[in-house]
MARPAVEX-198064 format. One record per atom (N, C-alpha, C, O): x, y, z; residue number from 1; atom name. Coordinates in steps of 0.2 Angstrom, whole numbers, plus 5000, padded with zeros to 4 digits. Atoms other than C-alpha are relative to their C-alpha. Example, Ala and Ser with C-alpha at 12.3 -4.5 7.8 and 13.67 -1.06 7.14 Angstrom:
<rs>
<xx:5004; yy:4994; zz:5000; nr:1; atom:N>
<xx:5062; yy:4978; zz:5039; nr:1; atom:CA>
<xx:5004; yy:5006; zz:5000; nr:1; atom:C>
<xx:5009; yy:5005; zz:5003; nr:1; atom:O>
<xx:4996; yy:4994; zz:4999; nr:2; atom:N>
<xx:5068; yy:4995; zz:5036; nr:2; atom:CA>
<xx:4996; yy:5005; zz:5003; nr:2; atom:C>
<xx:4999; yy:5011; zz:5004; nr:2; atom:O>
</rs>
This chain:
<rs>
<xx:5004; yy:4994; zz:5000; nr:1; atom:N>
<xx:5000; yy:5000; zz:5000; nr:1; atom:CA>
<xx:5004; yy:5006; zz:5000; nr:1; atom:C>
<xx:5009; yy:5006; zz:5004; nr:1; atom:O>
<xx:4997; yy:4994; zz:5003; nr:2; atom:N>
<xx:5006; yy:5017; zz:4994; nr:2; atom:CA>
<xx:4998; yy:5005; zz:5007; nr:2; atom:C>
<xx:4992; yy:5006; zz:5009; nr:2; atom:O>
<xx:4999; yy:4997; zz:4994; nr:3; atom:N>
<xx:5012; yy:5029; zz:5010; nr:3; atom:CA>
<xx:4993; yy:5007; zz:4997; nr:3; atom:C>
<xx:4992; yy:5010; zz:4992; nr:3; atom:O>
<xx:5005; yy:4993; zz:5003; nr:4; atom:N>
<xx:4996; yy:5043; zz:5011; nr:4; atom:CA>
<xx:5005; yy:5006; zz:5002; nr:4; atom:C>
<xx:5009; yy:5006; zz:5006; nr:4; atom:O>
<xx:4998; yy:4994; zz:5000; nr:5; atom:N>
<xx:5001; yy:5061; zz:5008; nr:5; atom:CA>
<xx:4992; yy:5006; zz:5002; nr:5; atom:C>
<xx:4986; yy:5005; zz:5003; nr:5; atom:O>
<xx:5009; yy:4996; zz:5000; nr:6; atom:N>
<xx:4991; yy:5077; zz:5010; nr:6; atom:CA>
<xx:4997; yy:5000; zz:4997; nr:6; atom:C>
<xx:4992; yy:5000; zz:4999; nr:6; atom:O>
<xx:5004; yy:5000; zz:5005; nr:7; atom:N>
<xx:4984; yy:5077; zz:4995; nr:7; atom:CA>
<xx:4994; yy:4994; zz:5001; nr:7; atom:C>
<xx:4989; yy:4994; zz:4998; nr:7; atom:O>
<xx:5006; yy:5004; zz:4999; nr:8; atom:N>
<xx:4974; yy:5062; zz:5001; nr:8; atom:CA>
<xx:4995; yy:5002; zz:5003; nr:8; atom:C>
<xx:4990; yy:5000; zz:5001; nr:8; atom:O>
<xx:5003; yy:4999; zz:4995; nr:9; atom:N>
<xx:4966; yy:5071; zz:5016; nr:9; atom:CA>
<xx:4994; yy:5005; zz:4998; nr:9; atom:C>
<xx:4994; yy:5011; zz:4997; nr:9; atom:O>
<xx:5007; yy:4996; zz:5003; nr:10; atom:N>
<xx:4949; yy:5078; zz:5011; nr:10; atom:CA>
<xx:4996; yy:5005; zz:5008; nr:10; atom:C>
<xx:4997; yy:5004; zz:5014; nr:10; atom:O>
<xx:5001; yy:4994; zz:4994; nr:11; atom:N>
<xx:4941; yy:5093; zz:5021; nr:11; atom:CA>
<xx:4995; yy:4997; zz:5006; nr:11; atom:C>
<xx:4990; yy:4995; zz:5006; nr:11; atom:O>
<xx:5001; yy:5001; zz:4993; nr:12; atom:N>
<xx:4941; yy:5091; zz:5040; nr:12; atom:CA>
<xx:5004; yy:4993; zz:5002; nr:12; atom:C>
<xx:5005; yy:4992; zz:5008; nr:12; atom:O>
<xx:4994; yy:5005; zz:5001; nr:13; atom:N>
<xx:4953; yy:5076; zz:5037; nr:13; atom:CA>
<xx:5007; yy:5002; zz:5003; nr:13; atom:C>
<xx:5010; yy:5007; zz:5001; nr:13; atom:O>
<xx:4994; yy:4998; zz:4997; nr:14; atom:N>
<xx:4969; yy:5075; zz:5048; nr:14; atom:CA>
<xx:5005; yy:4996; zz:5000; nr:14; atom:C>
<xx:5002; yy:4990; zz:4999; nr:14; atom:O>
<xx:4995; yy:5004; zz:4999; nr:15; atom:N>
<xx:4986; yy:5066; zz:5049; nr:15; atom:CA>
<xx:5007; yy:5006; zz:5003; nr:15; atom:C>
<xx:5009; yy:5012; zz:5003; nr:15; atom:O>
<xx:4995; yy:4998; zz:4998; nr:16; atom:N>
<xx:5001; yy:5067; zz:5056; nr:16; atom:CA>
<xx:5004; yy:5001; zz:4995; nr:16; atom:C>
<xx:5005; yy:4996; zz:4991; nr:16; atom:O>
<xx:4995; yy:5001; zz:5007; nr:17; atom:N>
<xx:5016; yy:5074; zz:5043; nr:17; atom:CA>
<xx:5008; yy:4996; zz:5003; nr:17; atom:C>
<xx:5012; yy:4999; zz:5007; nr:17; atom:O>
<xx:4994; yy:5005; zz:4998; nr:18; atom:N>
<xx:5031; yy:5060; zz:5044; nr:18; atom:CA>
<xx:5006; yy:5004; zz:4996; nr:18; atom:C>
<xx:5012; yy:5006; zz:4998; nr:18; atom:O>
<xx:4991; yy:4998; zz:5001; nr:19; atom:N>
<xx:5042; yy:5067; zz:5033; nr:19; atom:CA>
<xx:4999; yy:5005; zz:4990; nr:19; atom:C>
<xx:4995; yy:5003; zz:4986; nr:19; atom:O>
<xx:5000; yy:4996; zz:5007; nr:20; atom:N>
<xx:5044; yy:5081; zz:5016; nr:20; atom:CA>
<xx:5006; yy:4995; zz:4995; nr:20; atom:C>
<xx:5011; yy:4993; zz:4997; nr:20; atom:O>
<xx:4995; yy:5001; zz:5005; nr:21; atom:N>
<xx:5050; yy:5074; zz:5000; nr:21; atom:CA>
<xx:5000; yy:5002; zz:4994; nr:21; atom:C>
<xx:4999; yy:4999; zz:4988; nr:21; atom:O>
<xx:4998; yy:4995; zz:5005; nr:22; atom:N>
<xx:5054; yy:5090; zz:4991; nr:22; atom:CA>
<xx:5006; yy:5003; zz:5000; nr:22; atom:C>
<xx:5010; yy:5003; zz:5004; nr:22; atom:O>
<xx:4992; yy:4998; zz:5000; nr:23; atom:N>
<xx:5069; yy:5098; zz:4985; nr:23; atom:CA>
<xx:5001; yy:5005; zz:5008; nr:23; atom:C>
<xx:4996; yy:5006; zz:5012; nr:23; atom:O>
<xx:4999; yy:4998; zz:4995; nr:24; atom:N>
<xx:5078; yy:5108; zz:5000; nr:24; atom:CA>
<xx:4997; yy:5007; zz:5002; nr:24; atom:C>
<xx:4994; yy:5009; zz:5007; nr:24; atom:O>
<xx:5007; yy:4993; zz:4998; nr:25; atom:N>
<xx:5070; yy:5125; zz:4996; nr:25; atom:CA>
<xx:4995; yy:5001; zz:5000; nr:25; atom:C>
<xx:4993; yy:5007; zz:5000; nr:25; atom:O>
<xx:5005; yy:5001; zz:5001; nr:26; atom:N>
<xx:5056; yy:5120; zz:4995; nr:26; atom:CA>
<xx:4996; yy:5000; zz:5008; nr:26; atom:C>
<xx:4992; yy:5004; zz:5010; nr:26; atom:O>
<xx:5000; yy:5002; zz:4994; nr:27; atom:N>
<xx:5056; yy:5111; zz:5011; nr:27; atom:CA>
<xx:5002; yy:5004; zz:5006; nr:27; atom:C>
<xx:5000; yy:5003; zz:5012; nr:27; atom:O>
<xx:5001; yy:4993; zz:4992; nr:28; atom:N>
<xx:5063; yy:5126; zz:5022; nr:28; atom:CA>
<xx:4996; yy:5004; zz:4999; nr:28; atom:C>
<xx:4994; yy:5006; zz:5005; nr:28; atom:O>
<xx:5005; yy:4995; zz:5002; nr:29; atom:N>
<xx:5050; yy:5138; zz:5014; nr:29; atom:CA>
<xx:4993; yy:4999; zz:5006; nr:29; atom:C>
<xx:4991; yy:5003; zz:5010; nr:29; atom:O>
<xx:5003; yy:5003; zz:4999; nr:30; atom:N>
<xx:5037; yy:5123; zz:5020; nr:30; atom:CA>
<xx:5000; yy:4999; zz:5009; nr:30; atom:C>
<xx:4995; yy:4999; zz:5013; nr:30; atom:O>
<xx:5000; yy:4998; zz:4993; nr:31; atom:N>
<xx:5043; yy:5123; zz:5038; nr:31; atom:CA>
<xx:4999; yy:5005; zz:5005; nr:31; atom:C>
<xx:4998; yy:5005; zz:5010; nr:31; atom:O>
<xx:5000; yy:4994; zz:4995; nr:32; atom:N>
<xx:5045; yy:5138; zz:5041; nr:32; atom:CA>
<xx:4993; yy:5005; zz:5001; nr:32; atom:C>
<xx:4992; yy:5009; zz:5005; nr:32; atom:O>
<xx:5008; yy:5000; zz:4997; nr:33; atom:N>
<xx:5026; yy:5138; zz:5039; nr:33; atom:CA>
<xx:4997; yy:4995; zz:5004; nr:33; atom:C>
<xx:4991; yy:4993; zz:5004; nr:33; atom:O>
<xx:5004; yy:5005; zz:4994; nr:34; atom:N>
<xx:5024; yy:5125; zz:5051; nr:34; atom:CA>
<xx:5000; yy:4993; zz:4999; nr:34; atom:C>
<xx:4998; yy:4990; zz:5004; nr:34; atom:O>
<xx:5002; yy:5006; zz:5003; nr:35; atom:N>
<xx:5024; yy:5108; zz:5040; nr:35; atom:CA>
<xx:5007; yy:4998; zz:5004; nr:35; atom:C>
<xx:5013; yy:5000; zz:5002; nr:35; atom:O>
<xx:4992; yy:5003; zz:4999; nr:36; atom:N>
<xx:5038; yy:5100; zz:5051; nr:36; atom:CA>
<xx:4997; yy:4993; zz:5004; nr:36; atom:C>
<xx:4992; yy:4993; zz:5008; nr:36; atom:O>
<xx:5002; yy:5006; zz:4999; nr:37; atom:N>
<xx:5039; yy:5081; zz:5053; nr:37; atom:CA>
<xx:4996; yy:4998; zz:5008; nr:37; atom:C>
<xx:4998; yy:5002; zz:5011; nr:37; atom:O>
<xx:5005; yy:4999; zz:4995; nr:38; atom:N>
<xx:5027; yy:5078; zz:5069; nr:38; atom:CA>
<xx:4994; yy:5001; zz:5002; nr:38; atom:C>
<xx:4991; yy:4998; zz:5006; nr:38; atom:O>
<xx:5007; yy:4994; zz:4998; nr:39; atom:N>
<xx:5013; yy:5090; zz:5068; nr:39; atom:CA>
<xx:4994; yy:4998; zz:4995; nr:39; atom:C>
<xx:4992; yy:4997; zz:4990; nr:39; atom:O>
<xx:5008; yy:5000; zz:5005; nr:40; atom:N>
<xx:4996; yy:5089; zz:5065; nr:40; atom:CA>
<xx:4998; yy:5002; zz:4996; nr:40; atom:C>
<xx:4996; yy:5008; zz:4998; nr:40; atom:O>
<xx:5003; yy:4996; zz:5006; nr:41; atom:N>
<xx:4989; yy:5094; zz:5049; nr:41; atom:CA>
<xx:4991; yy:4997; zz:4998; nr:41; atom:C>
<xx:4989; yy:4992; zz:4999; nr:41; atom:O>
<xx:5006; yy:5000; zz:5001; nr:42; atom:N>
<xx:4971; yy:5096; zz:5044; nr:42; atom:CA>
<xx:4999; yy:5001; zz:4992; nr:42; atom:C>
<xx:5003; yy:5004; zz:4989; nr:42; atom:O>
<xx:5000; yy:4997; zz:5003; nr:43; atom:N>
<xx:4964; yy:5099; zz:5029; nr:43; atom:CA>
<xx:4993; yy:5005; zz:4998; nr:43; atom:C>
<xx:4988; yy:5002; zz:4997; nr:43; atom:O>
<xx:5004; yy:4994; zz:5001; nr:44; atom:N>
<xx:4954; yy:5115; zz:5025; nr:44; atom:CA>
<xx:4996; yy:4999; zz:4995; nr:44; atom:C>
<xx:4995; yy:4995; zz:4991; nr:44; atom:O>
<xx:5005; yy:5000; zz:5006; nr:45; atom:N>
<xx:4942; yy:5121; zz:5015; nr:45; atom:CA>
<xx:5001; yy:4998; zz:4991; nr:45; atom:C>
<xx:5007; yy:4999; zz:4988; nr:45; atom:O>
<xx:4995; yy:4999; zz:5008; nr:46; atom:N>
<xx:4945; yy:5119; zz:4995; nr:46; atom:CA>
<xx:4999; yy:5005; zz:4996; nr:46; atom:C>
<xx:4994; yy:5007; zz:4992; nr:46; atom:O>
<xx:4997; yy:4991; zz:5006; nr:47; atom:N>
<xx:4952; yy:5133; zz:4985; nr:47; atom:CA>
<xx:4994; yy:4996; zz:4992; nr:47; atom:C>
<xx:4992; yy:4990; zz:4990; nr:47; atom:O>
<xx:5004; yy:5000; zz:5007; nr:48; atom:N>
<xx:4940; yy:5134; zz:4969; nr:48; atom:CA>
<xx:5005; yy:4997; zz:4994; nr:48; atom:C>
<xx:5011; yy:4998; zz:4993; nr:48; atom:O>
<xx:4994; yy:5007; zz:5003; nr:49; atom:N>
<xx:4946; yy:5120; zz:4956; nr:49; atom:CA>
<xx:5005; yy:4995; zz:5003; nr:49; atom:C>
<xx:5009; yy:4991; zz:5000; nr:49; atom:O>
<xx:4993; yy:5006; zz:4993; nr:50; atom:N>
<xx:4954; yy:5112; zz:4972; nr:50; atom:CA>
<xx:5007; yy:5001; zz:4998; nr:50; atom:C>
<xx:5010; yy:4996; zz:4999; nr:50; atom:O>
<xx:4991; yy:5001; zz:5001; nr:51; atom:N>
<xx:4973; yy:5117; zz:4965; nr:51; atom:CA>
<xx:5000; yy:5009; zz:5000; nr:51; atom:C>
<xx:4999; yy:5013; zz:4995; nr:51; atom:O>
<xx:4998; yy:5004; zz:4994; nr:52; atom:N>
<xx:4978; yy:5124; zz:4978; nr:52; atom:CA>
<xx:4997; yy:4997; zz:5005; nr:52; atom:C>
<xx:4992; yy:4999; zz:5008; nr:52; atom:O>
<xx:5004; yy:5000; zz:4992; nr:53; atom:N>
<xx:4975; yy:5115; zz:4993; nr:53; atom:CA>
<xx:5001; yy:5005; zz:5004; nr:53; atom:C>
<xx:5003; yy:5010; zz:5004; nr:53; atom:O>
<xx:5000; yy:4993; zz:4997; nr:54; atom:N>
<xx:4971; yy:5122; zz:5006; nr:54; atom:CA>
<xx:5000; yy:4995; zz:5009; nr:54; atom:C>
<xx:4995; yy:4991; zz:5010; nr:54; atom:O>
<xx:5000; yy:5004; zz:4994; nr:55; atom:N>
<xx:4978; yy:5113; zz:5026; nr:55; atom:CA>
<xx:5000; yy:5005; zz:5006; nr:55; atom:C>
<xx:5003; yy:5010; zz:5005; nr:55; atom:O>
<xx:4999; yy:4997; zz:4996; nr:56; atom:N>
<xx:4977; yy:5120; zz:5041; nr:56; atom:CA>
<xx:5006; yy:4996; zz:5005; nr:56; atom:C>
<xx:5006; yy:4990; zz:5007; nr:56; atom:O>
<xx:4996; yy:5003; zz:4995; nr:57; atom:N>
<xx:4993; yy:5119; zz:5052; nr:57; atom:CA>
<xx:5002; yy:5006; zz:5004; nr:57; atom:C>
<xx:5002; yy:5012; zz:5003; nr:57; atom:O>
<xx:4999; yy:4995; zz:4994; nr:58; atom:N>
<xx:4999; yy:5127; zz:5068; nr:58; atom:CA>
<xx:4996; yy:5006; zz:4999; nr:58; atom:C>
<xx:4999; yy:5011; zz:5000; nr:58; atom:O>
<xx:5005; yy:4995; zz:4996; nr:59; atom:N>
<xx:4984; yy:5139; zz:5070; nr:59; atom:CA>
<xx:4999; yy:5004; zz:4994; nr:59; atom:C>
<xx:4996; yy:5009; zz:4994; nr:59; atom:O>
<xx:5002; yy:4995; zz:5008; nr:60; atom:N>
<xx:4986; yy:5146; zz:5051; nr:60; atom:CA>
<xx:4997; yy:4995; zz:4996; nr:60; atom:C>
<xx:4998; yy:4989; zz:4996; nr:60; atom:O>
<xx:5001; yy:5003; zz:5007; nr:61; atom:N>
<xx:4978; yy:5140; zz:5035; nr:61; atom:CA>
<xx:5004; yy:5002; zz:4995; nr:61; atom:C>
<xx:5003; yy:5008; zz:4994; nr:61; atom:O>
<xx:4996; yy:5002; zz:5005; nr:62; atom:N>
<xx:4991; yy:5137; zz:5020; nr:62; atom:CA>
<xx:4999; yy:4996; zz:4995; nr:62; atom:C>
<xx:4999; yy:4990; zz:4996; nr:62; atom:O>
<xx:5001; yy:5002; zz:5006; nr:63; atom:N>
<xx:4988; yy:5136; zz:5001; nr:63; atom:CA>
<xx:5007; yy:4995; zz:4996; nr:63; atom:C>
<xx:5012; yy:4998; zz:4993; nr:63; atom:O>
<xx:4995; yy:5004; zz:5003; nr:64; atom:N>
<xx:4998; yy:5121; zz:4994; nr:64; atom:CA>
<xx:4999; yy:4998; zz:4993; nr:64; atom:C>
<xx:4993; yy:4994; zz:4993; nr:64; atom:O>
<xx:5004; yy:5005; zz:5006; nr:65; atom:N>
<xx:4997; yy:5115; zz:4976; nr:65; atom:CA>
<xx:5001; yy:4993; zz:5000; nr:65; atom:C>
<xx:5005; yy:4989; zz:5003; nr:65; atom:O>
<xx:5002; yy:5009; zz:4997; nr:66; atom:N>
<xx:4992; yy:5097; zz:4975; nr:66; atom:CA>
<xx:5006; yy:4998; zz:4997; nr:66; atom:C>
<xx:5007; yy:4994; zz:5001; nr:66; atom:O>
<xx:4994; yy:5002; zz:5002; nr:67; atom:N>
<xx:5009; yy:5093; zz:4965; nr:67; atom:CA>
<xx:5006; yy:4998; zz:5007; nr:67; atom:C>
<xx:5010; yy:4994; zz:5008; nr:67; atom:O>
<xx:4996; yy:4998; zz:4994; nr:68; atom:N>
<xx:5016; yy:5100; zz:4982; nr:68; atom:CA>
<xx:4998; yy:4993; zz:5008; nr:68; atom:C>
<xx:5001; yy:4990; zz:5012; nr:68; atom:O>
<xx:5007; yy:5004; zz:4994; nr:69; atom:N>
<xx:5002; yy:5090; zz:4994; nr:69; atom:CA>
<xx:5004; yy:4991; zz:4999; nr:69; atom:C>
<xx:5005; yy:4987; zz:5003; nr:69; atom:O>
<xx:5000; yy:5008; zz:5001; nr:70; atom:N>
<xx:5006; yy:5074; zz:4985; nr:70; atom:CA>
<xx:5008; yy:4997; zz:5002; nr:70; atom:C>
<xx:5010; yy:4991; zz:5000; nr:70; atom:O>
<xx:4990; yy:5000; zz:4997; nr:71; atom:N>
<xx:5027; yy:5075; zz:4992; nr:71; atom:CA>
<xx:5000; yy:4999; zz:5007; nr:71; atom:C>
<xx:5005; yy:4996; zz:5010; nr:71; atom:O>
<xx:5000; yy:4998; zz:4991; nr:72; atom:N>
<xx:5021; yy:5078; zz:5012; nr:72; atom:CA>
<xx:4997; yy:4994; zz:5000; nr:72; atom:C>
<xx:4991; yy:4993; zz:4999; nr:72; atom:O>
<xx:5002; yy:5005; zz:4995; nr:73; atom:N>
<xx:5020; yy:5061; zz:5018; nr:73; atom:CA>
<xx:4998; yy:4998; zz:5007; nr:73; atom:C>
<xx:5001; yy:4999; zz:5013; nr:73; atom:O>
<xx:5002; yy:5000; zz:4993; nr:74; atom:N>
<xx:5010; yy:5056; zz:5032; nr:74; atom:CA>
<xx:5000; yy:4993; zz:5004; nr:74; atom:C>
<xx:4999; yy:4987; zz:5002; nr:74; atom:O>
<xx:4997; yy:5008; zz:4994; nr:75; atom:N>
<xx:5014; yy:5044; zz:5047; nr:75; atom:CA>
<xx:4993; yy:4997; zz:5000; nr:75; atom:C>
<xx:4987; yy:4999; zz:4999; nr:75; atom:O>
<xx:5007; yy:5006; zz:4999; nr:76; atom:N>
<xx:5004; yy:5027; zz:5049; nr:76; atom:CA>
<xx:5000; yy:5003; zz:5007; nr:76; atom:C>
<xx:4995; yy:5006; zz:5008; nr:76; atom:O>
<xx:5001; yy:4998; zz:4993; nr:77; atom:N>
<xx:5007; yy:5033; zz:5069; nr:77; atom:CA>
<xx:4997; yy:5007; zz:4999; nr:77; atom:C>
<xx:4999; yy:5011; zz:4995; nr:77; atom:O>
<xx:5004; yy:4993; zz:4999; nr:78; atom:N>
<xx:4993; yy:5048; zz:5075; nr:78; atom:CA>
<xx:5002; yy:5002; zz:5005; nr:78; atom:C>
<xx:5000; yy:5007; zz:5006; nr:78; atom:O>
<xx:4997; yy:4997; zz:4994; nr:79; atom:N>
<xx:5003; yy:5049; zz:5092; nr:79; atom:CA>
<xx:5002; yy:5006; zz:4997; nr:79; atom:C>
<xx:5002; yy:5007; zz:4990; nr:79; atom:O>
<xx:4996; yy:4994; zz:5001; nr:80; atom:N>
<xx:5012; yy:5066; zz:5093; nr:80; atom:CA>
<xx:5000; yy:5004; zz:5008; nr:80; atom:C>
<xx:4995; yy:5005; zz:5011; nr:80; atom:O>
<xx:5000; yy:4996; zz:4995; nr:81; atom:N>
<xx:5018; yy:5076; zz:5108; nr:81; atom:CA>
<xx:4999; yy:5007; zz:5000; nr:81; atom:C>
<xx:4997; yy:5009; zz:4995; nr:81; atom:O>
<xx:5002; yy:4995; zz:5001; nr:82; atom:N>
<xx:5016; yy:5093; zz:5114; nr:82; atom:CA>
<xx:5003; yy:5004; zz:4994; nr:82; atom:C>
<xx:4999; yy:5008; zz:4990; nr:82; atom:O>
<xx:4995; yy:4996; zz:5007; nr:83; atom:N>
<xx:5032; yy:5100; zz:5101; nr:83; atom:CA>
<xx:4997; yy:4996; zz:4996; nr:83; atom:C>
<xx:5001; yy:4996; zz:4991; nr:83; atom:O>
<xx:4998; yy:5003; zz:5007; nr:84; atom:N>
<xx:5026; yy:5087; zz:5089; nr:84; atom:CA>
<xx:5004; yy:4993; zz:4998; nr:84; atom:C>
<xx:5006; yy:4991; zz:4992; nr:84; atom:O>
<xx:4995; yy:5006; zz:5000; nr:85; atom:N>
<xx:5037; yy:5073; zz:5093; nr:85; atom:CA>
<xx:4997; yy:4996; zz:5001; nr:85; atom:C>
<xx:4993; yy:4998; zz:5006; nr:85; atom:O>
<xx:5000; yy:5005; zz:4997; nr:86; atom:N>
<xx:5033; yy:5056; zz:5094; nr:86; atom:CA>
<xx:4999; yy:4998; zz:5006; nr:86; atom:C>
<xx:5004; yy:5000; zz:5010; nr:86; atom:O>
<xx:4997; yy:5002; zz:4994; nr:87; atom:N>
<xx:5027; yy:5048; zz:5108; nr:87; atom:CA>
<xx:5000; yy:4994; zz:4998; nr:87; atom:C>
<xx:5002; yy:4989; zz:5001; nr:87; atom:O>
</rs>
């Protein structure tokens, strides 16, 4: 079975994000809005023609295009602590 991304996650839908498999700049951009391996993501309303998504993470909503969504890999584990980490 093929690992779920965000792109799978239809609105009000949540997972935890395991790990980015985007190039580097991509992927510091992506953190430094909160996409960091961890944390719980949701996802939000959908953008008109659905491209971009649209996730809610750390207390913002963040327009991703589905190109992008289908990179963000998300954990089989739903555990997560307070920062985000694995329990």
């Amino acid at each position: 079975m093929p690992a779920r991304t965000l792109s799978d996650l239809r609105q009000g839908d949540e997972g935890v994000l395991d790990r980015l498999e985007v190039v580097a700049d991509v992927a510091e951009r992506l953190m430094e809005l909160g996409f960091l391996p961890g944390v719980r993501v949701s996802a939000g309303r959908p953008a008109p023609g659905g491209d971009p998504m649209i996730f809610r993470v750390d207390g913002s909503e963040v327009a991703i295009r589905r190109a992008t969504a289908r990179r963000l890999i998300l954990s089989d584990s739903e555990q997560v602590g307070e920062a985000g980490d694995y329990v």
